[in-house]
N, C-alpha and C positions, 0 to 999 in steps of 0.2 A: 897810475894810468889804469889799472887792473880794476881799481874800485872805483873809478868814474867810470868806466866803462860798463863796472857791474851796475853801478846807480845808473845809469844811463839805459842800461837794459831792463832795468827793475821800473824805470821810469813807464820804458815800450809796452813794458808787462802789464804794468796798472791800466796803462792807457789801452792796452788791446783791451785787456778784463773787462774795462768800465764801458769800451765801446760796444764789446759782446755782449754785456748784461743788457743795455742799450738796445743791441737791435733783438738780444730775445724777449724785452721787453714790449716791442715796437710788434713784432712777428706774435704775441699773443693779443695786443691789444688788435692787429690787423684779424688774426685768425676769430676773436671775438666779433668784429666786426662782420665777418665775412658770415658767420652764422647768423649772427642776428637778420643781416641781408637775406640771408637763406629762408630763412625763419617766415620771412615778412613775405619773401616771394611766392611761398607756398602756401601761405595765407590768401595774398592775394589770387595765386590759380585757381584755389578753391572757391575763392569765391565767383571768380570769372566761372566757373564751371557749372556752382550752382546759379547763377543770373543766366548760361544760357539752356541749361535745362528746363530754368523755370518758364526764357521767353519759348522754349521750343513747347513745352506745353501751353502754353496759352496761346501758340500758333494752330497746337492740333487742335485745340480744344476749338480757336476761331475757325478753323478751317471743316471741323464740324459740323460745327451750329451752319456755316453757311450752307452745306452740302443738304445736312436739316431743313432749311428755307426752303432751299431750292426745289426739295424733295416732295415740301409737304407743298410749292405752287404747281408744281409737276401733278401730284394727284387732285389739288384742287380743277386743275383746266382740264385732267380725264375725268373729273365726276362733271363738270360743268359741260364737257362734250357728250359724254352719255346721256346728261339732261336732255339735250338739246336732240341730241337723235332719239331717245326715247320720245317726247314731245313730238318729232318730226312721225313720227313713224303712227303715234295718239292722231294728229292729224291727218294725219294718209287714213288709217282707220275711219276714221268721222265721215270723208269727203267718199269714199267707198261705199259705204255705209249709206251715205246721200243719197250717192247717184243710184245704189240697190235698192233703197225705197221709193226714188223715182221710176225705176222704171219699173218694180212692183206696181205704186198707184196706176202707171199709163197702162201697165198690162190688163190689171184688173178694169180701167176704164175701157180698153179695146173688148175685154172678153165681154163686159157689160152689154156694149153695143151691139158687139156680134150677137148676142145669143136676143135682144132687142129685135135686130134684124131679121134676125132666125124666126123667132116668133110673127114678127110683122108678115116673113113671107109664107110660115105655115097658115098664117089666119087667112093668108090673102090666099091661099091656093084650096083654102076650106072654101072661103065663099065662092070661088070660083066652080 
């Protein structure tokens, strides 16, 4: 009974043994696994990290150029207002200008007459 009992245990024995090699077998090929996983996933962060680096710069960069745009239609429509008021201001000039030479010409025509006059009534007060 002694030695069936001991084969009997020696049996339990191999079978734990074979079962334990088993699952440490099982627990390296998992913990391999589990790196590799690891491995790939930090792979992948990285790369997620550098796509959105790269799109955040090409956001600043578009956000930029637009501010650029907008910048250089901004000083476009102040040079083109300043145009427009200098011009404004070229013509105010001119029609100033106009109406100072017209009434130059009428003055010089009034003083003409008057001094016309003047003679007309010194001659007229000679013969008289």
């Amino acid at each position: 009974i002694l030695d069936r009992k001991n084969r009997e245990i020696e049996e339990i024995k191999s079978v734990y043994r074979a079962k334990q090699k088993e699952s440490e077998e099982m627990i390296r090929k998992l913990e391999k696994k589990v790196q590799s996983v690891l491995r790939e996933s930090q792979v992948i962060c990285e790369s997620k990290e550098k796509q959105i680096a790269e799109l955040k710069k090409i956001s600043d960069q578009s956000a930029d150029s637009v501010k650029n745009e907008w910048e250089k239609k901004l000083h476009a429509a102040v040079a083109e207002m300043e145009q427009a008021r200098f011009e404004m201001q070229k013509k105010h000039t001119e029609n100033i200008q106009g109406l100072l030479d017209d009434t130059n010409h009428r003055l010089a025509k009034m003083e003409s007459e008057h001094k016309a006059r003047s003679q007309a009534a010194v001659s007229t007060a000679k013969e008289r």
